[in-house]
N, CA and C atoms as an extended XYZ file, in Angstrom:
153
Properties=species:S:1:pos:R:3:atomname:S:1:resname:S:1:resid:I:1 pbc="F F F"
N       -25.948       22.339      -21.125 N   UNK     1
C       -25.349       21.039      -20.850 CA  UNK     1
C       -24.103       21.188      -19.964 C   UNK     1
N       -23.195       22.153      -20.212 N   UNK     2
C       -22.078       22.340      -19.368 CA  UNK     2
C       -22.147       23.096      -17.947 C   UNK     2
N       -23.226       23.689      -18.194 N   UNK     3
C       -23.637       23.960      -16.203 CA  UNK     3
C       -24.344       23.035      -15.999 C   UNK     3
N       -25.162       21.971      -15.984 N   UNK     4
C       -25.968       20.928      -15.926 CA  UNK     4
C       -24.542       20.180      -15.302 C   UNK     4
N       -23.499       19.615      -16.586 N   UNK     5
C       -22.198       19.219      -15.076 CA  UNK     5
C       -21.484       19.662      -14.665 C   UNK     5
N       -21.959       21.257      -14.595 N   UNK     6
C       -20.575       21.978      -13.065 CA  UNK     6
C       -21.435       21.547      -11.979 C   UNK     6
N       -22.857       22.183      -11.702 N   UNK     7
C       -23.822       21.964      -11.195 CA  UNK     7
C       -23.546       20.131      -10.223 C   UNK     7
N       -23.399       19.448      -11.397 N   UNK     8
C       -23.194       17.679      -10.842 CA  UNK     8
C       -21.982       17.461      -10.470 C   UNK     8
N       -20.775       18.324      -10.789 N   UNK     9
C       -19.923       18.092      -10.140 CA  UNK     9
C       -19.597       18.769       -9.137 C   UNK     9
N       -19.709       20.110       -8.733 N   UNK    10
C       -19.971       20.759       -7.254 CA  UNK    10
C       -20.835       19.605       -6.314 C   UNK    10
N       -21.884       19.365       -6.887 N   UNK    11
C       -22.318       18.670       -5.630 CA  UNK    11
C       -22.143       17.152       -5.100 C   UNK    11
N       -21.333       16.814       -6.031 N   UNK    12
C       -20.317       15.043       -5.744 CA  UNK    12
C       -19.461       15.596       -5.036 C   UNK    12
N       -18.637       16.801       -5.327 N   UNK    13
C       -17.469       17.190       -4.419 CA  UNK    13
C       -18.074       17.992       -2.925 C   UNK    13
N       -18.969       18.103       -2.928 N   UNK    14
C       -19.566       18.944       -1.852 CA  UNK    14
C       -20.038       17.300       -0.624 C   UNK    14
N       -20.409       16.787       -1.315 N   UNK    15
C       -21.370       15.219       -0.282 CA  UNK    15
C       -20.370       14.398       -0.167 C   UNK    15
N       -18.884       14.776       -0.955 N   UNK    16
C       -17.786       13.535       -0.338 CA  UNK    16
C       -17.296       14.743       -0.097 C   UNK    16
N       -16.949       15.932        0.403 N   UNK    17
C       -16.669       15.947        1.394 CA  UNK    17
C       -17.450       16.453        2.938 C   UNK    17
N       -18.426       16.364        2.705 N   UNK    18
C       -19.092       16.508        3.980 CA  UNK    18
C       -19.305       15.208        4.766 C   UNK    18
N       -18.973       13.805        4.146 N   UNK    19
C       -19.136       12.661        5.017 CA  UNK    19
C       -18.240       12.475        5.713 C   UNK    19
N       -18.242       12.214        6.983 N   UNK    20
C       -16.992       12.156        8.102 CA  UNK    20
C       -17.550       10.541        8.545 C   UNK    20
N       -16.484       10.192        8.375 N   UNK    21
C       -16.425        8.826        9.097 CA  UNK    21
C       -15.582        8.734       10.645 C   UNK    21
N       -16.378        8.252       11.696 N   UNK    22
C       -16.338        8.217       13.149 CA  UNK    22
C       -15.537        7.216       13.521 C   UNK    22
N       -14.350        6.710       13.180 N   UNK    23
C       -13.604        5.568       13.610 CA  UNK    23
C       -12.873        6.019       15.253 C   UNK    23
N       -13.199        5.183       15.845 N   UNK    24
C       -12.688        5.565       16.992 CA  UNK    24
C       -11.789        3.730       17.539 C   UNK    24
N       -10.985        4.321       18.419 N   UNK    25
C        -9.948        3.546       18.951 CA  UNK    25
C       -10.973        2.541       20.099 C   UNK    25
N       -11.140        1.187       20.197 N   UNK    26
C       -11.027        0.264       21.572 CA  UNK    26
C       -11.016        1.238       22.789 C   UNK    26
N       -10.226        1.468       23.095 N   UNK    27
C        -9.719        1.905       24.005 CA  UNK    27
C       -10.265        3.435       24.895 C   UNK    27
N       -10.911        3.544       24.206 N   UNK    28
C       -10.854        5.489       23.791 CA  UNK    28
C       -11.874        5.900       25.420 C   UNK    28
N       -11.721        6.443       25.848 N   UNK    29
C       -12.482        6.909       26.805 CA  UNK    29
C       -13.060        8.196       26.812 C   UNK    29
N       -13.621        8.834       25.153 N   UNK    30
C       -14.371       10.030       25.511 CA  UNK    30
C       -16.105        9.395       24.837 C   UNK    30
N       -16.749       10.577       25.440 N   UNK    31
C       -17.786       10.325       25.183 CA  UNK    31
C       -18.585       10.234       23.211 C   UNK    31
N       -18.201        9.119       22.973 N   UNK    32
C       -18.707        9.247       20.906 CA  UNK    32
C       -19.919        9.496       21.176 C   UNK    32
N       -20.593        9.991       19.856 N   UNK    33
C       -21.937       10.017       19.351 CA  UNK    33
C       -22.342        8.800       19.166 C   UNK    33
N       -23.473        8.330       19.286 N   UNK    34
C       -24.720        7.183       18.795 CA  UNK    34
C       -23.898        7.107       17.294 C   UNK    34
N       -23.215        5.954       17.360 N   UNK    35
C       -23.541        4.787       16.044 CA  UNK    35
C       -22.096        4.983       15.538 C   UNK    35
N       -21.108        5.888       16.752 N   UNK    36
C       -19.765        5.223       16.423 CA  UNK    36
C       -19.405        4.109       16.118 C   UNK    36
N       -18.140        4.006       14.813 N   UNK    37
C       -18.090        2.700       14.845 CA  UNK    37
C       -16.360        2.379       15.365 C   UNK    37
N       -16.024        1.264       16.376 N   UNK    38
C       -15.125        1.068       17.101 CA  UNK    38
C       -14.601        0.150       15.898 C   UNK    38
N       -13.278        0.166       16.169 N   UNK    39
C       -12.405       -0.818       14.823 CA  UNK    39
C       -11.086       -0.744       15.833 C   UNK    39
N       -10.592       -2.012       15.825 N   UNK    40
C        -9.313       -2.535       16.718 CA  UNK    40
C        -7.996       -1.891       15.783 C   UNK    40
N        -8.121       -0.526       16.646 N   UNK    41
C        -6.503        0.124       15.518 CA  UNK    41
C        -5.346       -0.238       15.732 C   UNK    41
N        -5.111       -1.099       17.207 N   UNK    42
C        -3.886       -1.313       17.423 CA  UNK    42
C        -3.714       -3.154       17.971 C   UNK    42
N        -4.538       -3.761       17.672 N   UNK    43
C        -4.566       -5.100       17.675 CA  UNK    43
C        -4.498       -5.494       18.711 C   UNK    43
N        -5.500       -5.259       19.859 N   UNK    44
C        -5.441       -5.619       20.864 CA  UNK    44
C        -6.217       -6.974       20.899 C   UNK    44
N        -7.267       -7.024       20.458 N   UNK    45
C        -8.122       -8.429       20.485 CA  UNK    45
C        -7.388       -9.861       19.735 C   UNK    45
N        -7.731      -10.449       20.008 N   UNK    46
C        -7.036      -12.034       19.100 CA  UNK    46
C        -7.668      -12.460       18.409 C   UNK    46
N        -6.265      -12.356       17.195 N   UNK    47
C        -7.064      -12.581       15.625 CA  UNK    47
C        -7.688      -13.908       15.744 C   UNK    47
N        -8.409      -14.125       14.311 N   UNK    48
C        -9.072      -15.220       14.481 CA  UNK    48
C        -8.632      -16.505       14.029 C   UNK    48
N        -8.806      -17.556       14.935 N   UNK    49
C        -8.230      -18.709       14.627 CA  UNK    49
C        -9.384      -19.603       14.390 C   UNK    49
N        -8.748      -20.259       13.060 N   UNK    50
C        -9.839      -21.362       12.480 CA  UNK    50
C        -9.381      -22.652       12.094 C   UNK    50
N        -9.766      -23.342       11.358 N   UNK    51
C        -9.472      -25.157       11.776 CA  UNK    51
C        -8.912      -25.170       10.137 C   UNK    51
């Protein structure tokens, strides 16, 4: 039972940290990988106005 969760916990700590999240800048002029995701880091676009 207690290697059953070292076992489950090595590999929760192993898959968070192998996920890299691709946030890249507006602006950015290098070449990203397919399925970057762009997010306005420095507020260049205009927020949204509603009624």
């Amino acid at each position: 039972m207690i290697v059953k969760k070292i076992i489950l916990f090595t590999l929760l700590i192993v898959s968070t940290l192998s996920c890299k999240a691709q946030i890249v800048d507006l602006d950015s002029n290098l070449n990203e990988p397919e399925g970057t995701y762009y997010k306005d880091l420095n507020n260049e676009l205009n927020k949204f106005v509603g009624t």
